[in-house]
N, CA, C and O atoms as a GROMACS GRO file, in nm:
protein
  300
    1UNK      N    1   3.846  -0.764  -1.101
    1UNK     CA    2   3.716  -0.721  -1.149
    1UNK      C    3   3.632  -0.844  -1.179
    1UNK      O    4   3.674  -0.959  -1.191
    2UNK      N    5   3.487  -0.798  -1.190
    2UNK     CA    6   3.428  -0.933  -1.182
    2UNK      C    7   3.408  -0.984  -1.319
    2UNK      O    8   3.393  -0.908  -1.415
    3UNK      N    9   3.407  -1.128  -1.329
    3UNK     CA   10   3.378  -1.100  -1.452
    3UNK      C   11   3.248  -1.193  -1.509
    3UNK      O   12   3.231  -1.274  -1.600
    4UNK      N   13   3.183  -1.145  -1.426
    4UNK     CA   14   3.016  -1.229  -1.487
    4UNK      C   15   2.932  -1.140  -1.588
    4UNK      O   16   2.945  -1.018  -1.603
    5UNK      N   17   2.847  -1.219  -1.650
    5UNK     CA   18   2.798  -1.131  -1.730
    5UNK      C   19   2.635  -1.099  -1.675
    5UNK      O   20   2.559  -1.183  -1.626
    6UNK      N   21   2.595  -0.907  -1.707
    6UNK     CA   22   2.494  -0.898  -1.648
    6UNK      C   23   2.395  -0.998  -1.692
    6UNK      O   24   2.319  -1.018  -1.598
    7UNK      N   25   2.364  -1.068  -1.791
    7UNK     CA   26   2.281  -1.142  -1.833
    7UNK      C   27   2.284  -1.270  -1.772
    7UNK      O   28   2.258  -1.349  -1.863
    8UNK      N   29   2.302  -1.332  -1.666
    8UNK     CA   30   2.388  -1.484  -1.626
    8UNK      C   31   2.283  -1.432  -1.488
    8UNK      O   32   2.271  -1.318  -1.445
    9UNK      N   33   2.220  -1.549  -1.445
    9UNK     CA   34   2.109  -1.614  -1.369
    9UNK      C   35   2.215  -1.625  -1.249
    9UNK      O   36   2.228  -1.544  -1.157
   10UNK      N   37   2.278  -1.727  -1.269
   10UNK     CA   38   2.397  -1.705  -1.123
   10UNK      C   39   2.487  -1.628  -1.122
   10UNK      O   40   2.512  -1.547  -1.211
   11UNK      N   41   2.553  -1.644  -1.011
   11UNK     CA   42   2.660  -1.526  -0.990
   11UNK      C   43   2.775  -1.643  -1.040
   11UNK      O   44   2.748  -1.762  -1.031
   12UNK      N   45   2.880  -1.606  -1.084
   12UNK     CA   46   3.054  -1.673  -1.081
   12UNK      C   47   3.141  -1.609  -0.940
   12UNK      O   48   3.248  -1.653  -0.899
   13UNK      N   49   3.094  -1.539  -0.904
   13UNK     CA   50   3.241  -1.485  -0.793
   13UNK      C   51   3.150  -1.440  -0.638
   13UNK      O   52   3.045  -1.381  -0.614
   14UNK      N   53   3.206  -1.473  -0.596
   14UNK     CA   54   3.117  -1.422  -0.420
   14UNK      C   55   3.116  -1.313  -0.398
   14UNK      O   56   3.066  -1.293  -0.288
   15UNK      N   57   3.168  -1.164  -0.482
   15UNK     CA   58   3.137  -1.064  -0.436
   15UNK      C   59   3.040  -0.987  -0.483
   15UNK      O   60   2.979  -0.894  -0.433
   16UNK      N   61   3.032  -1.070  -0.649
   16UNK     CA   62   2.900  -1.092  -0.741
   16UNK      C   63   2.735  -1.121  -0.634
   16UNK      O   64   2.638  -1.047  -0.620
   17UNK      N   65   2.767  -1.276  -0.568
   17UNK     CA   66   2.647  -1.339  -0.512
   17UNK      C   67   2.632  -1.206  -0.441
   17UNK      O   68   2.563  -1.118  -0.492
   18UNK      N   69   2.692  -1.188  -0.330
   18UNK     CA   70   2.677  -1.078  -0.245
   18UNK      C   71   2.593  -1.016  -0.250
   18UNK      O   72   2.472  -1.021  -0.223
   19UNK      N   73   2.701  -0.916  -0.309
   19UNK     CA   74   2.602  -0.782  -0.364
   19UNK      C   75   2.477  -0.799  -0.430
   19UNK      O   76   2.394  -0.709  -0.438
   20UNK      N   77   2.464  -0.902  -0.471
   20UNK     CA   78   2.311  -0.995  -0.579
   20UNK      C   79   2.222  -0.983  -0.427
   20UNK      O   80   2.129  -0.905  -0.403
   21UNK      N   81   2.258  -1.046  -0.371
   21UNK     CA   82   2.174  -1.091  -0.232
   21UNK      C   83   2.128  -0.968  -0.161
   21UNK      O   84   2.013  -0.948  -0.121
   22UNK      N   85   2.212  -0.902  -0.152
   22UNK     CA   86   2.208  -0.762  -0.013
   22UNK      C   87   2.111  -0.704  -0.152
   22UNK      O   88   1.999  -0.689  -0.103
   23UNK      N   89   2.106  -0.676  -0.261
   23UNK     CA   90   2.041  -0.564  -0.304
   23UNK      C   91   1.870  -0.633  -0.341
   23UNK      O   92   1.763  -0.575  -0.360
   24UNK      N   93   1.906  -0.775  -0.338
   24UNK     CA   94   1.757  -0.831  -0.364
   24UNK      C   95   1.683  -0.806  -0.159
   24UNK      O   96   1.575  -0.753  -0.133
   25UNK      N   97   1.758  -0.850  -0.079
   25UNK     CA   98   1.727  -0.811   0.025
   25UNK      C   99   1.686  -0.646   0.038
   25UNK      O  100   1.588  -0.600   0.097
   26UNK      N  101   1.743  -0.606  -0.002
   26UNK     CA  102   1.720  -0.407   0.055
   26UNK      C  103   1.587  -0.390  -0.045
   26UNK      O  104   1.523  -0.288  -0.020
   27UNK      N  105   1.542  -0.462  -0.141
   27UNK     CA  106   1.469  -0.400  -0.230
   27UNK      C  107   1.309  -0.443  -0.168
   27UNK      O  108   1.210  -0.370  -0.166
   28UNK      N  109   1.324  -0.618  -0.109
   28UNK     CA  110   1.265  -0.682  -0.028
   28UNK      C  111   1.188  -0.601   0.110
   28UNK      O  112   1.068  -0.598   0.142
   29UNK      N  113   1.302  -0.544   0.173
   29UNK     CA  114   1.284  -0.457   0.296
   29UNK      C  115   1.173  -0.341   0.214
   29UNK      O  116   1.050  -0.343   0.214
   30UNK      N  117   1.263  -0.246   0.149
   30UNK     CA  118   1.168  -0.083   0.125
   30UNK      C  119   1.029  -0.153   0.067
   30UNK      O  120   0.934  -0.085   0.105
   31UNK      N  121   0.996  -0.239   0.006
   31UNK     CA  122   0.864  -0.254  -0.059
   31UNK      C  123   0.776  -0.300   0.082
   31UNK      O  124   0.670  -0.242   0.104
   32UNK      N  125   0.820  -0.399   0.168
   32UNK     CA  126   0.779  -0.446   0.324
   32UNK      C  127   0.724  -0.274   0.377
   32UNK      O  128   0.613  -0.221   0.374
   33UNK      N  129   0.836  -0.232   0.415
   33UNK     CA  130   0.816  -0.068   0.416
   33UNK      C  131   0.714   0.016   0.409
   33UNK      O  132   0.638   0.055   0.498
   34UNK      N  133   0.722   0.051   0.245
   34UNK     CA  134   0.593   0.115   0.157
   34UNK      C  135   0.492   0.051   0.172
   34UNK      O  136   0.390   0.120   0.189
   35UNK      N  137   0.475  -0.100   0.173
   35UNK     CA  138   0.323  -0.143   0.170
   35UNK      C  139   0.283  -0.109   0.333
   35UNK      O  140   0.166  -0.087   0.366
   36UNK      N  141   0.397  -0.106   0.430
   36UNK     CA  142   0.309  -0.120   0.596
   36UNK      C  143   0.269   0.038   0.563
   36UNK      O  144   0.151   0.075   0.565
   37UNK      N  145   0.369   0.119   0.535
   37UNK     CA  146   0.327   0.250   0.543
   37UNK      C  147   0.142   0.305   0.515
   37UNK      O  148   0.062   0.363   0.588
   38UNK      N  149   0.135   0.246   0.361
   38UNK     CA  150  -0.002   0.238   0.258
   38UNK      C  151  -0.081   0.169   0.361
   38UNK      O  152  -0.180   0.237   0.390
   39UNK      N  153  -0.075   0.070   0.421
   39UNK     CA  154  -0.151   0.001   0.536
   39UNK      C  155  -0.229   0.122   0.657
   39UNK      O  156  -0.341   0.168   0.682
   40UNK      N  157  -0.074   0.134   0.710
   40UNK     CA  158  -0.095   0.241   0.826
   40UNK      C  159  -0.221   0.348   0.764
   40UNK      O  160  -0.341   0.350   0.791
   41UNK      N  161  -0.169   0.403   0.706
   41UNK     CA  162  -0.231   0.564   0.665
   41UNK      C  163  -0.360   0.480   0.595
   41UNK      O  164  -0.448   0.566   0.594
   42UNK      N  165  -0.407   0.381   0.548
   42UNK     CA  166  -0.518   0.345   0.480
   42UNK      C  167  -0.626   0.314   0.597
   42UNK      O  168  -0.741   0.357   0.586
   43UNK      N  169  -0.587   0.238   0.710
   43UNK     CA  170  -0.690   0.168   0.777
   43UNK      C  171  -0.671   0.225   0.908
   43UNK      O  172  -0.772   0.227   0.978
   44UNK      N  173  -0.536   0.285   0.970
   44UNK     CA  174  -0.550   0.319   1.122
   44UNK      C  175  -0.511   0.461   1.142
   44UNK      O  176  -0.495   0.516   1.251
   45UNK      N  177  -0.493   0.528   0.994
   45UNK     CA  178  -0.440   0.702   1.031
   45UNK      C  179  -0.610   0.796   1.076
   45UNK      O  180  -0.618   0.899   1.144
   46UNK      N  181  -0.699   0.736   1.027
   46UNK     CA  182  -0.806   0.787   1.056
   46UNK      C  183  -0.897   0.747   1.228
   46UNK      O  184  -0.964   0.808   1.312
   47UNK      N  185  -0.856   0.637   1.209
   47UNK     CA  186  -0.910   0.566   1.358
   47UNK      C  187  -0.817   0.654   1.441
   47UNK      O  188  -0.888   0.680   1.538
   48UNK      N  189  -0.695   0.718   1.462
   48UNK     CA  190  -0.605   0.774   1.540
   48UNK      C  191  -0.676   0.890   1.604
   48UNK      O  192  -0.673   0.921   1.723
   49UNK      N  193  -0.757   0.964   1.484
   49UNK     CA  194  -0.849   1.083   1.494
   49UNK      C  195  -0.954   1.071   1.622
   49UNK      O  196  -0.987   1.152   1.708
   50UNK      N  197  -0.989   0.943   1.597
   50UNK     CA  198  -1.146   0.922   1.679
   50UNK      C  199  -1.035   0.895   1.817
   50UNK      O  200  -1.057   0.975   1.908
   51UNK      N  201  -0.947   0.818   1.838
   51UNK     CA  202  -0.861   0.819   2.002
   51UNK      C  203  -0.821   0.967   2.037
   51UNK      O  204  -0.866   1.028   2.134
   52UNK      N  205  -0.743   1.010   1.959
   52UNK     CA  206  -0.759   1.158   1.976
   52UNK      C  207  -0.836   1.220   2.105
   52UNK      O  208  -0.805   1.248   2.220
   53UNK      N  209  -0.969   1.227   2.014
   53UNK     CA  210  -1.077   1.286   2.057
   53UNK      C  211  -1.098   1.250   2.203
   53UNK      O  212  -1.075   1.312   2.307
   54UNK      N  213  -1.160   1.103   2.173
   54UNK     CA  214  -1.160   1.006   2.295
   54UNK      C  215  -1.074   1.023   2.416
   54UNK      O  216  -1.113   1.004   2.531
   55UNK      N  217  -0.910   1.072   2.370
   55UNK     CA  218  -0.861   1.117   2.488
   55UNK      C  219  -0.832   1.260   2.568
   55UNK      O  220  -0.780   1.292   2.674
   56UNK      N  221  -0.901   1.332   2.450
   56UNK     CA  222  -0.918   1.480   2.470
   56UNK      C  223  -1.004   1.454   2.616
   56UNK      O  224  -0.968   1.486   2.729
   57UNK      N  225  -1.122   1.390   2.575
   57UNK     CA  226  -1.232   1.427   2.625
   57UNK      C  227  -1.243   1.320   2.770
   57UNK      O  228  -1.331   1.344   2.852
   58UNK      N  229  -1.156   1.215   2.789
   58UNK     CA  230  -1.101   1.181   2.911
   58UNK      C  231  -1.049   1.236   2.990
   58UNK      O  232  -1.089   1.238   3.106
   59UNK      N  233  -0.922   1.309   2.940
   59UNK     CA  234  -0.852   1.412   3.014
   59UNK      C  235  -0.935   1.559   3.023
   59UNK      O  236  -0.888   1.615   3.121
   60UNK      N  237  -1.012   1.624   2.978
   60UNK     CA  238  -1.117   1.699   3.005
   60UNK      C  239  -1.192   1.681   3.134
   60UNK      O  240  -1.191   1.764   3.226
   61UNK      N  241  -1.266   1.553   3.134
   61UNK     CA  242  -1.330   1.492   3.239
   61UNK      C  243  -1.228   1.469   3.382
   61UNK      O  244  -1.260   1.480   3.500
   62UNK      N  245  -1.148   1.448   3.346
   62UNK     CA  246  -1.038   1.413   3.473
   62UNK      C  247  -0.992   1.504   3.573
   62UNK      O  248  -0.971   1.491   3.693
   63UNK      N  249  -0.979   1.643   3.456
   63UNK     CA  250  -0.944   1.740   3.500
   63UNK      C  251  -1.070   1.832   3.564
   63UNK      O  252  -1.036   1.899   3.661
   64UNK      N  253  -1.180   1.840   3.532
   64UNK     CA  254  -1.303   1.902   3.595
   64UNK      C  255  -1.319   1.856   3.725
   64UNK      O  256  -1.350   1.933   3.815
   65UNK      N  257  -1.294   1.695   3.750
   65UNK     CA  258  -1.300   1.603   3.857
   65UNK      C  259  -1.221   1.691   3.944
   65UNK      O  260  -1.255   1.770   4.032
   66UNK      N  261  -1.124   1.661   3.906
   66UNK     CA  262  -1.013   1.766   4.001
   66UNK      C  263  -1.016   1.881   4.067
   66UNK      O  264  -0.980   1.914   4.180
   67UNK      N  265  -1.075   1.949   3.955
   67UNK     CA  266  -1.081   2.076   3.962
   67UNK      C  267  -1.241   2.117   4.121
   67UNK      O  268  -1.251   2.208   4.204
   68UNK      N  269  -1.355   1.962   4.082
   68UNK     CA  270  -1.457   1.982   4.180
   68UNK      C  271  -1.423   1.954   4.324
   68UNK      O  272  -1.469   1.993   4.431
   69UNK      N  273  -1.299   1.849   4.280
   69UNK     CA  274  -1.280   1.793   4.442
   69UNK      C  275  -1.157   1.906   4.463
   69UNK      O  276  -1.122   1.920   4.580
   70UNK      N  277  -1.105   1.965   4.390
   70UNK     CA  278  -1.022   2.072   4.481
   70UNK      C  279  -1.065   2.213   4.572
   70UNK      O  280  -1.010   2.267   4.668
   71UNK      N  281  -1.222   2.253   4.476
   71UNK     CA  282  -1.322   2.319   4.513
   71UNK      C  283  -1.363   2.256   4.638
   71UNK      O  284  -1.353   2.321   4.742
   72UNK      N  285  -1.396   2.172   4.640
   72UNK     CA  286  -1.467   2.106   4.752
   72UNK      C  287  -1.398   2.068   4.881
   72UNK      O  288  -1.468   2.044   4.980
   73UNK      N  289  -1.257   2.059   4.888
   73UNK     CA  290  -1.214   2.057   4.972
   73UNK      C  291  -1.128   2.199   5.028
   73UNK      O  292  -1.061   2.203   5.132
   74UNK      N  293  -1.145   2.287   4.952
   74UNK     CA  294  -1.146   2.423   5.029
   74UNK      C  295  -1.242   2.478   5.033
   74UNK      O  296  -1.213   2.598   5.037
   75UNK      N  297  -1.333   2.467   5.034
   75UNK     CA  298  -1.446   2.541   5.129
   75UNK      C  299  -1.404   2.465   5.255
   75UNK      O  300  -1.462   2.486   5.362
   0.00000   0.00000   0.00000
């Protein structure tokens, strides 16, 4: 068992450091995480809306195209 004390700045035993490390790392990662998330949805979940549209209305157009030159070549 280990025997450092929770109050002690360094670790005494390597399974102490370890686990010190991996959980300062994992805590490191989810906050990286949460802030891209808050990012995403703040500045580009709304811009997604306007491409959306933008590609609604490409593929709309593409398809009418189609639809004239398929007309047009059966007559």
């Amino acid at each position: 068992m280990c025997k450092c004390l929770a109050g002690n700045i360094a670790c005494c035993c390597c399974s102490c450091a370890i686990s010190m490390l991996v959980s300062i790392i994992s805590t490191f990662l989810v906050v990286i995480i949460v802030v891209g998330l808050a990012v995403y949805f703040i500045y580009y979940y709304e811009q997604e809306d306007e491409v959306t549209k933008l590609t609604n209305k490409v593929t709309d157009s593409v398809q009418s195209s189609f639809d004239k030159i398929k007309d047009a070549l059966s007559r």
